[in-house]
mmCIF file of the N, C-alpha and C atoms, coordinates in Angstrom:
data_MODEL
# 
_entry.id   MODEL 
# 
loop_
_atom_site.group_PDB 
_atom_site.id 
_atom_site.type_symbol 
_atom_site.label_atom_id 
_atom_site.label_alt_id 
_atom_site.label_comp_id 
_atom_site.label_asym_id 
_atom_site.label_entity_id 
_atom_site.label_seq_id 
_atom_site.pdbx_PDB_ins_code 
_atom_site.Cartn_x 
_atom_site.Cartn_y 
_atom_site.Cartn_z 
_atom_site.occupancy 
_atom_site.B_iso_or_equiv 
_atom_site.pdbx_formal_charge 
_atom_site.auth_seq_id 
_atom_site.auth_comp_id 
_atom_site.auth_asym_id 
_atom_site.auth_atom_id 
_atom_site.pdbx_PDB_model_num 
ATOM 1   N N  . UNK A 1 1  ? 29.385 58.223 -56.553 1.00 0.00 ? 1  UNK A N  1 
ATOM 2   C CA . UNK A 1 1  ? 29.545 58.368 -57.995 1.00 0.00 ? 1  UNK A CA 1 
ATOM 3   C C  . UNK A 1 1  ? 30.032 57.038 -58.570 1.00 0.00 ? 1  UNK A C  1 
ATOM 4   N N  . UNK A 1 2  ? 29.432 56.246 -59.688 1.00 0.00 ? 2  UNK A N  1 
ATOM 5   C CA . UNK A 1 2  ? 29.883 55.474 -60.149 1.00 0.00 ? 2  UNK A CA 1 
ATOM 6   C C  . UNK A 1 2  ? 31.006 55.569 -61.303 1.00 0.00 ? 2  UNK A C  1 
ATOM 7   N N  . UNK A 1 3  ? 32.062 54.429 -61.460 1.00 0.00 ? 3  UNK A N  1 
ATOM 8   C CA . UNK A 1 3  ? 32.989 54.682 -62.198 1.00 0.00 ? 3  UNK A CA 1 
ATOM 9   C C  . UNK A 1 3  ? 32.613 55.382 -63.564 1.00 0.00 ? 3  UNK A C  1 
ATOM 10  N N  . UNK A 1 4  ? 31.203 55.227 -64.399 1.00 0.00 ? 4  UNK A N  1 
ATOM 11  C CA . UNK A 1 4  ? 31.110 55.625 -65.467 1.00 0.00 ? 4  UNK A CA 1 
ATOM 12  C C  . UNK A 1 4  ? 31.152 56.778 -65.730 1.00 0.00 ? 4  UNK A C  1 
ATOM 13  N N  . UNK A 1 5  ? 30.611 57.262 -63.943 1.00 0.00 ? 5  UNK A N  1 
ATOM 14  C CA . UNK A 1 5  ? 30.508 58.939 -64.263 1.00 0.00 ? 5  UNK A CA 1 
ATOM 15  C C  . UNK A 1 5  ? 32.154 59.607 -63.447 1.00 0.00 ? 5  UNK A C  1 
ATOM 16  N N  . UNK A 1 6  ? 32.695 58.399 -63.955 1.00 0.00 ? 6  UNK A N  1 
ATOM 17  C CA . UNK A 1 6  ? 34.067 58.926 -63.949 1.00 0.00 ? 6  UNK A CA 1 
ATOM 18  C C  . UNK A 1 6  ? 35.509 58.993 -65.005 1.00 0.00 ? 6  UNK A C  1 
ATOM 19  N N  . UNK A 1 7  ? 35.749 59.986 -65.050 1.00 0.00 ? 7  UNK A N  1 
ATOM 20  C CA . UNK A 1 7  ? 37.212 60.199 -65.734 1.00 0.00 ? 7  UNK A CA 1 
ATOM 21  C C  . UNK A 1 7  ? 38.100 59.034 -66.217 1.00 0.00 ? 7  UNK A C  1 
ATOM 22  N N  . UNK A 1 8  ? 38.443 58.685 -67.338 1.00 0.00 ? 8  UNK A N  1 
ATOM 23  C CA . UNK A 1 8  ? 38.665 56.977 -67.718 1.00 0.00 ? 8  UNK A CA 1 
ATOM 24  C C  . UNK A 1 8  ? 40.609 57.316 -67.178 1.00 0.00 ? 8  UNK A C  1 
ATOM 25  N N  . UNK A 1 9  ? 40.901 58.476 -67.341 1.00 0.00 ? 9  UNK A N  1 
ATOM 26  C CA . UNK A 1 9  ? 42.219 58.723 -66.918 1.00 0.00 ? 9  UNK A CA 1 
ATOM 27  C C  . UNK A 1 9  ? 42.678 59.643 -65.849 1.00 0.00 ? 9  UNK A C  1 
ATOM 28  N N  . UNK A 1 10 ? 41.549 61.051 -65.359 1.00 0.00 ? 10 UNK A N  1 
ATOM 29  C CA . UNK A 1 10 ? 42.170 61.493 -63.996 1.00 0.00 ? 10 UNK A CA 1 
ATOM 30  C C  . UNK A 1 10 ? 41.406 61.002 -63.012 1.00 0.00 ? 10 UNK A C  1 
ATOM 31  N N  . UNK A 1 11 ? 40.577 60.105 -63.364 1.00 0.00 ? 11 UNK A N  1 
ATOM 32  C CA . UNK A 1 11 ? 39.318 59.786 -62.418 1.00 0.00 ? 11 UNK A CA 1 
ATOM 33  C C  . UNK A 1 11 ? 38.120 60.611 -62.179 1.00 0.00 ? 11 UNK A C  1 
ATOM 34  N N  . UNK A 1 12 ? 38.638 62.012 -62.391 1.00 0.00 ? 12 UNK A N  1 
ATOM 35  C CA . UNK A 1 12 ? 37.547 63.460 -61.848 1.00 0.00 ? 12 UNK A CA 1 
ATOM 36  C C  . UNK A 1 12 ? 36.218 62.963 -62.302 1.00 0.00 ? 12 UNK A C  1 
ATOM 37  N N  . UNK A 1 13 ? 35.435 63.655 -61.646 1.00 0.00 ? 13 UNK A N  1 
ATOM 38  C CA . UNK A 1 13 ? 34.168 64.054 -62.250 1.00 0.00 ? 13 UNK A CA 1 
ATOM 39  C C  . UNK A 1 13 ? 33.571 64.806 -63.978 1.00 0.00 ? 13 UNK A C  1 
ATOM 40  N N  . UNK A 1 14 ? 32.979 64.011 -64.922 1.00 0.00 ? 14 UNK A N  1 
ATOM 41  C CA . UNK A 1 14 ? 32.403 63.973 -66.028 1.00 0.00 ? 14 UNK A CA 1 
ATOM 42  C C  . UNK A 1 14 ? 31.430 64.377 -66.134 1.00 0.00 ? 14 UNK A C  1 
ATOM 43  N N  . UNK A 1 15 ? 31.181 65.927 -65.992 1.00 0.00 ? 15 UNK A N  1 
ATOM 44  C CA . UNK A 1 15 ? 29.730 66.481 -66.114 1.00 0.00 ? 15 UNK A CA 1 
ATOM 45  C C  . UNK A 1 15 ? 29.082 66.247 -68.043 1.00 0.00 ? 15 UNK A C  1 
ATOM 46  N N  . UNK A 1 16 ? 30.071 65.782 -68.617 1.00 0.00 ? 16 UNK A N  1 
ATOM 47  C CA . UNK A 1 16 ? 29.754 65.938 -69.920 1.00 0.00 ? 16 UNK A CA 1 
ATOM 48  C C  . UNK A 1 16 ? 30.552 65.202 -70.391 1.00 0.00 ? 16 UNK A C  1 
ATOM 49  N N  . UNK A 1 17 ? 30.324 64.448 -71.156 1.00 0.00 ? 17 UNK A N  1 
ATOM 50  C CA . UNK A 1 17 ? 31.304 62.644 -71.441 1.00 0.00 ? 17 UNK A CA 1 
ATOM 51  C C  . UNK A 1 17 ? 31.298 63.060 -72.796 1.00 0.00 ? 17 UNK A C  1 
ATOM 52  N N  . UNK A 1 18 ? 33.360 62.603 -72.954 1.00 0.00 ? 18 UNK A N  1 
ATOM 53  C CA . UNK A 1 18 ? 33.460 62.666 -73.891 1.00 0.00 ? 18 UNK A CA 1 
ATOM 54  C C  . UNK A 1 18 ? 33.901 61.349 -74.344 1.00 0.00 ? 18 UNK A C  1 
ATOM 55  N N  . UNK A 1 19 ? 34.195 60.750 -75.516 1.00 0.00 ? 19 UNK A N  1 
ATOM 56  C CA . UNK A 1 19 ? 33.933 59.282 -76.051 1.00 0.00 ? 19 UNK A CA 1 
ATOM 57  C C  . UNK A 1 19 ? 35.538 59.838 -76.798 1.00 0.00 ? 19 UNK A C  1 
ATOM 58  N N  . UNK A 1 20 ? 36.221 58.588 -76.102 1.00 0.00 ? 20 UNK A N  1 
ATOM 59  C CA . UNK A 1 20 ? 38.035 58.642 -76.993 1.00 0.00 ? 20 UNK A CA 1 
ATOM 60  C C  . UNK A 1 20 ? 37.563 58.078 -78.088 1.00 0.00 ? 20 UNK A C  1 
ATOM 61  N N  . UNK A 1 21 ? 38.623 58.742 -78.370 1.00 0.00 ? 21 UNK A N  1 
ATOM 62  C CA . UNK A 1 21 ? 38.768 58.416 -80.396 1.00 0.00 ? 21 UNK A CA 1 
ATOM 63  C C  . UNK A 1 21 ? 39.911 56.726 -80.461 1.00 0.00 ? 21 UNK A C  1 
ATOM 64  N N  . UNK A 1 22 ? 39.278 55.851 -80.712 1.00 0.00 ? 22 UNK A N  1 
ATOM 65  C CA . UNK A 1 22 ? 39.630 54.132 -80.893 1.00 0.00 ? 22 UNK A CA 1 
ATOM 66  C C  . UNK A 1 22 ? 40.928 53.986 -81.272 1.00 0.00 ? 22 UNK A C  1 
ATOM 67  N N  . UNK A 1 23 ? 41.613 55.222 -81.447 1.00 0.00 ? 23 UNK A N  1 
ATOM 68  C CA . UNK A 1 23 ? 43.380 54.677 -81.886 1.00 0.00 ? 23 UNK A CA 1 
ATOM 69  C C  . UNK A 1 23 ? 44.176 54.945 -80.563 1.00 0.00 ? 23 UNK A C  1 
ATOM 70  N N  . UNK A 1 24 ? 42.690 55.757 -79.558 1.00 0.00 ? 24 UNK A N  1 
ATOM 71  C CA . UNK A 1 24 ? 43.712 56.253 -78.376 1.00 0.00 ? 24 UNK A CA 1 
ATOM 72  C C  . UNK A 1 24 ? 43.952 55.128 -77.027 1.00 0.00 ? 24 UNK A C  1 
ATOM 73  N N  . UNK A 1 25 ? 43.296 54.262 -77.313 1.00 0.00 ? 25 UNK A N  1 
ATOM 74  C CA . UNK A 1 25 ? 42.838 53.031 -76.903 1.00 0.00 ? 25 UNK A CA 1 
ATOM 75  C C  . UNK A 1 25 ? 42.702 53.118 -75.087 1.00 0.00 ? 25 UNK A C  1 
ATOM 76  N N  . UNK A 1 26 ? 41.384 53.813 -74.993 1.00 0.00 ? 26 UNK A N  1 
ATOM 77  C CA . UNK A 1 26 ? 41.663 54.194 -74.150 1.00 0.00 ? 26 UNK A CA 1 
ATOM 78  C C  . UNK A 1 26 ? 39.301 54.021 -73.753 1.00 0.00 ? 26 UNK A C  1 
ATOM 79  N N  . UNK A 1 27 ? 39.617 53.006 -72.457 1.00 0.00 ? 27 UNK A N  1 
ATOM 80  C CA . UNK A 1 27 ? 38.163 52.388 -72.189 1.00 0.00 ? 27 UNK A CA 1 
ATOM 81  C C  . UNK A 1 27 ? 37.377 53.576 -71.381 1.00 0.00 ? 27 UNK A C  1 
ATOM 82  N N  . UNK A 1 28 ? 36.614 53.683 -71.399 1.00 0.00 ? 28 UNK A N  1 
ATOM 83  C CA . UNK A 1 28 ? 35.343 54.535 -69.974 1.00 0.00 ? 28 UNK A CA 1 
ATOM 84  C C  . UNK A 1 28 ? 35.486 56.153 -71.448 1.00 0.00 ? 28 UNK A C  1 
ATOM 85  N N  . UNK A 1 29 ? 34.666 56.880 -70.579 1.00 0.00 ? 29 UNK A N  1 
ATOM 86  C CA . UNK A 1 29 ? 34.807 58.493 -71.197 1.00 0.00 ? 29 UNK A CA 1 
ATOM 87  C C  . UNK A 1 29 ? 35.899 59.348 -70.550 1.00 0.00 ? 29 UNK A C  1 
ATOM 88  N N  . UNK A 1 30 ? 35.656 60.480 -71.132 1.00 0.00 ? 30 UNK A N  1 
ATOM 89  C CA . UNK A 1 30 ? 36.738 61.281 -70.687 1.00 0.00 ? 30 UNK A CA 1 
ATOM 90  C C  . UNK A 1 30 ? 36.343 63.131 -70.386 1.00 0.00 ? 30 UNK A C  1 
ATOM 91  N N  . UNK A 1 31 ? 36.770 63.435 -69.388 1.00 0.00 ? 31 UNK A N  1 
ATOM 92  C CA . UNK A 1 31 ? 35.903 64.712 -68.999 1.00 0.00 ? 31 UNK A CA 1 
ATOM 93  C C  . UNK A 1 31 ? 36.887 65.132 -69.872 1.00 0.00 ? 31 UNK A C  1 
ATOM 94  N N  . UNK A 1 32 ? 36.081 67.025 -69.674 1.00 0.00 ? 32 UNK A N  1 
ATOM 95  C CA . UNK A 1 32 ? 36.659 68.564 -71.354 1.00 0.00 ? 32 UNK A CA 1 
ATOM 96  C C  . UNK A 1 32 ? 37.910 68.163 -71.709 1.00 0.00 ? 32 UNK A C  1 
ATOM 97  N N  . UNK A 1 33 ? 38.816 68.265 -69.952 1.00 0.00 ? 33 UNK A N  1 
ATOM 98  C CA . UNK A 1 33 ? 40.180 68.388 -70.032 1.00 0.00 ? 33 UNK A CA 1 
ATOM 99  C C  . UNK A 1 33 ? 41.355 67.475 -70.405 1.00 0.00 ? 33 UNK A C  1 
ATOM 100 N N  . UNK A 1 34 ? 41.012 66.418 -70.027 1.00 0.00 ? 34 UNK A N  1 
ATOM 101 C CA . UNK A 1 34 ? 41.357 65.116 -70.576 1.00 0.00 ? 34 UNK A CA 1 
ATOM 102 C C  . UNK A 1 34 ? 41.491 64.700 -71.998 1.00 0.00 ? 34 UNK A C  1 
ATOM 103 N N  . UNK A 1 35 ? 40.268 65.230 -72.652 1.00 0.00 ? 35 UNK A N  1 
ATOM 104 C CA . UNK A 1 35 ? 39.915 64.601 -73.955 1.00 0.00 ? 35 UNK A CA 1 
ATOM 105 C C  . UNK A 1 35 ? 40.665 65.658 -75.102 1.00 0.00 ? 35 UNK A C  1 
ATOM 106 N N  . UNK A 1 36 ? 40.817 67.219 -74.210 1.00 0.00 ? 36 UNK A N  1 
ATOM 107 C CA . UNK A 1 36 ? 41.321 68.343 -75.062 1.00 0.00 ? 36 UNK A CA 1 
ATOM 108 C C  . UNK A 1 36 ? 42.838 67.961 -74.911 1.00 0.00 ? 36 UNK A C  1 
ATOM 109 N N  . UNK A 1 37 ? 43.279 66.960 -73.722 1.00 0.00 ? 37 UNK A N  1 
ATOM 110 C CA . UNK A 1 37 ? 45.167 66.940 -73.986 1.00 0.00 ? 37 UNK A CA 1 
ATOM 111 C C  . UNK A 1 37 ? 45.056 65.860 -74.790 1.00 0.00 ? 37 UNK A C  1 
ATOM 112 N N  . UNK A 1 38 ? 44.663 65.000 -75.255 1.00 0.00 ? 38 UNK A N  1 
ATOM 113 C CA . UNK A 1 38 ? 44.585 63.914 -75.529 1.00 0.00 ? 38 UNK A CA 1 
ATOM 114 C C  . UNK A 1 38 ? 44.292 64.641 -77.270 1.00 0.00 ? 38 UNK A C  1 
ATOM 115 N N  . UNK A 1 39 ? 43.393 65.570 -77.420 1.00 0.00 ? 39 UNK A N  1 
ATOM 116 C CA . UNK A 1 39 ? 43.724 66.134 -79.372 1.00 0.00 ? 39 UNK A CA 1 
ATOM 117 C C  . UNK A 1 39 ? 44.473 66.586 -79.121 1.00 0.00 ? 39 UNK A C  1 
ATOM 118 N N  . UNK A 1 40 ? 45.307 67.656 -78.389 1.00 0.00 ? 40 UNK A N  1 
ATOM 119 C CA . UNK A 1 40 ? 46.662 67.949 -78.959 1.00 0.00 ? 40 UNK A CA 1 
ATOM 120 C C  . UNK A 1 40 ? 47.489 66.735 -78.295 1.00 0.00 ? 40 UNK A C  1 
ATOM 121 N N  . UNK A 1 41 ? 47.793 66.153 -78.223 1.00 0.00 ? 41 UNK A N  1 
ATOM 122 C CA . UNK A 1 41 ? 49.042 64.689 -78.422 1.00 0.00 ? 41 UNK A CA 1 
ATOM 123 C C  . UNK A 1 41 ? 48.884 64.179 -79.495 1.00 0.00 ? 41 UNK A C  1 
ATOM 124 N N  . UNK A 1 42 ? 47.623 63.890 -80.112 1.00 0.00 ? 42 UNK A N  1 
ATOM 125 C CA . UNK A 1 42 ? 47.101 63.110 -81.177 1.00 0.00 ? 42 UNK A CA 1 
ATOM 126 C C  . UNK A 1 42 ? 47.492 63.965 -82.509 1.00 0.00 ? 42 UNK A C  1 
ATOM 127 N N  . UNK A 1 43 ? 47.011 65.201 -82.417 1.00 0.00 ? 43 UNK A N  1 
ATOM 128 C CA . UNK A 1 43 ? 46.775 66.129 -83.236 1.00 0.00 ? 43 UNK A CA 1 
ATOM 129 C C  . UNK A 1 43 ? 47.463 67.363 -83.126 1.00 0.00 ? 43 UNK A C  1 
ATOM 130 N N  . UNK A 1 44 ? 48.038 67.024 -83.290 1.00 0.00 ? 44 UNK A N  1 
ATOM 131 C CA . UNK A 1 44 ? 49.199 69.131 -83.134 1.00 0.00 ? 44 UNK A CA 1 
ATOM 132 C C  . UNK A 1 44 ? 49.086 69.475 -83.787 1.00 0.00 ? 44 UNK A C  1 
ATOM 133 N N  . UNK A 1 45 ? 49.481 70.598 -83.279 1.00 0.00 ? 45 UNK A N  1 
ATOM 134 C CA . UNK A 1 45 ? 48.894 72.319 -83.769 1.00 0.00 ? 45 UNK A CA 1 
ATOM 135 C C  . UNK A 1 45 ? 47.873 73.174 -83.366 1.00 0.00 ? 45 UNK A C  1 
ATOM 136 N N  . UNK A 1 46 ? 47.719 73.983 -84.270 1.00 0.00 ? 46 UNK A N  1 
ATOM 137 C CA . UNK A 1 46 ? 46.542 74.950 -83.360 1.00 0.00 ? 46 UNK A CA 1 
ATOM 138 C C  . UNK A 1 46 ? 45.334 74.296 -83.372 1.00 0.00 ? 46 UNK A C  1 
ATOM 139 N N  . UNK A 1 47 ? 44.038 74.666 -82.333 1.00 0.00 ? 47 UNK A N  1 
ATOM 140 C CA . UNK A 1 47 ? 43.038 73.809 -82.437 1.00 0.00 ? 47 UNK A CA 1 
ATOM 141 C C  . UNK A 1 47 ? 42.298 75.158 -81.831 1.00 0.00 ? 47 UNK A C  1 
ATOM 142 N N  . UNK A 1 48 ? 41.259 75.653 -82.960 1.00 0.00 ? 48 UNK A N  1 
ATOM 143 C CA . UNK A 1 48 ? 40.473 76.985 -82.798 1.00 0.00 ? 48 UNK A CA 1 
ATOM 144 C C  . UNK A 1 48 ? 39.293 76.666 -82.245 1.00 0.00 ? 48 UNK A C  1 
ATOM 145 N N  . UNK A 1 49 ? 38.748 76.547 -80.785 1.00 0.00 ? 49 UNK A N  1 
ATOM 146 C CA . UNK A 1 49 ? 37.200 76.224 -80.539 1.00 0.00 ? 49 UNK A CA 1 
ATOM 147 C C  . UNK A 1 49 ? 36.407 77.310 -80.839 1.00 0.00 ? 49 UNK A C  1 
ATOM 148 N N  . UNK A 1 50 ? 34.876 77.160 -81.690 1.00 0.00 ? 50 UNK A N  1 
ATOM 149 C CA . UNK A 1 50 ? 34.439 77.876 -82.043 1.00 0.00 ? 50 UNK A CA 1 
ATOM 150 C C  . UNK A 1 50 ? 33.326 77.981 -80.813 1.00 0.00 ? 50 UNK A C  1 
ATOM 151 N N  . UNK A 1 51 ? 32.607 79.026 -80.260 1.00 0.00 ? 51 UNK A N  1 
ATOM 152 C CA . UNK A 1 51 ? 31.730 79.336 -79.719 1.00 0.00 ? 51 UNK A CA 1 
ATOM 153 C C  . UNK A 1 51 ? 30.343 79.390 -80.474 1.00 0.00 ? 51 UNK A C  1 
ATOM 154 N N  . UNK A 1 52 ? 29.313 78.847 -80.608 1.00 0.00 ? 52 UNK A N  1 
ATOM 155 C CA . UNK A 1 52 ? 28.109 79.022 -81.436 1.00 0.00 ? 52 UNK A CA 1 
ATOM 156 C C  . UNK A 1 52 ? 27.403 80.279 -80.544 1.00 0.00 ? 52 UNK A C  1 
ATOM 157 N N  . UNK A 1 53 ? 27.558 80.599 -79.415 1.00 0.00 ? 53 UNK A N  1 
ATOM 158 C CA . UNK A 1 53 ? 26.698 81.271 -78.767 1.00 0.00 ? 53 UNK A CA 1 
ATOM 159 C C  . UNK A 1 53 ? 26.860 83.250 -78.838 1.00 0.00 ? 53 UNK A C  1 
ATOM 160 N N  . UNK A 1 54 ? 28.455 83.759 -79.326 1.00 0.00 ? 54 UNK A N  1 
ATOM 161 C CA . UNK A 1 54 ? 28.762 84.532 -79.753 1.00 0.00 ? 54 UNK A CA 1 
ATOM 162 C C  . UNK A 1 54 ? 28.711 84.965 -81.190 1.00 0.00 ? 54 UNK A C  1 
ATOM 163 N N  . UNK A 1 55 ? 27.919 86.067 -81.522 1.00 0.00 ? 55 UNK A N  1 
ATOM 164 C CA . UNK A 1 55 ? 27.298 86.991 -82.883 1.00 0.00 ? 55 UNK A CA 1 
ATOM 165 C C  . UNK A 1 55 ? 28.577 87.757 -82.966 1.00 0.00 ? 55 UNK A C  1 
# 
């Protein structure tokens, strides 16, 4: 696995890259879990994920 398809902070595996937000100053992507602690540090409070796939 190359570094890109790796975690810019736990290292893990990035099935789905997420791109930090530029104040977090923070280089490479970031896998779900990473990028979801990283809005709440940034951003507190509640944070409602919506599902598109549930009617």
């Amino acid at each position: 696995m190359a570094d890109a398809d790796k975690c810019a902070l736990c290292k893990g595996s990035v099935p789905y890259k997420y791109v930090a937000m530029p104040e977090w100053n923070i280089k490479g992507v970031l896998c779900g879990k990473c990028y979801s602690q990283k809005i709440y540090e940034h951003y507190p409070g509640e944070h409602v994920r919506v599902s598109m796939d549930k009617k």
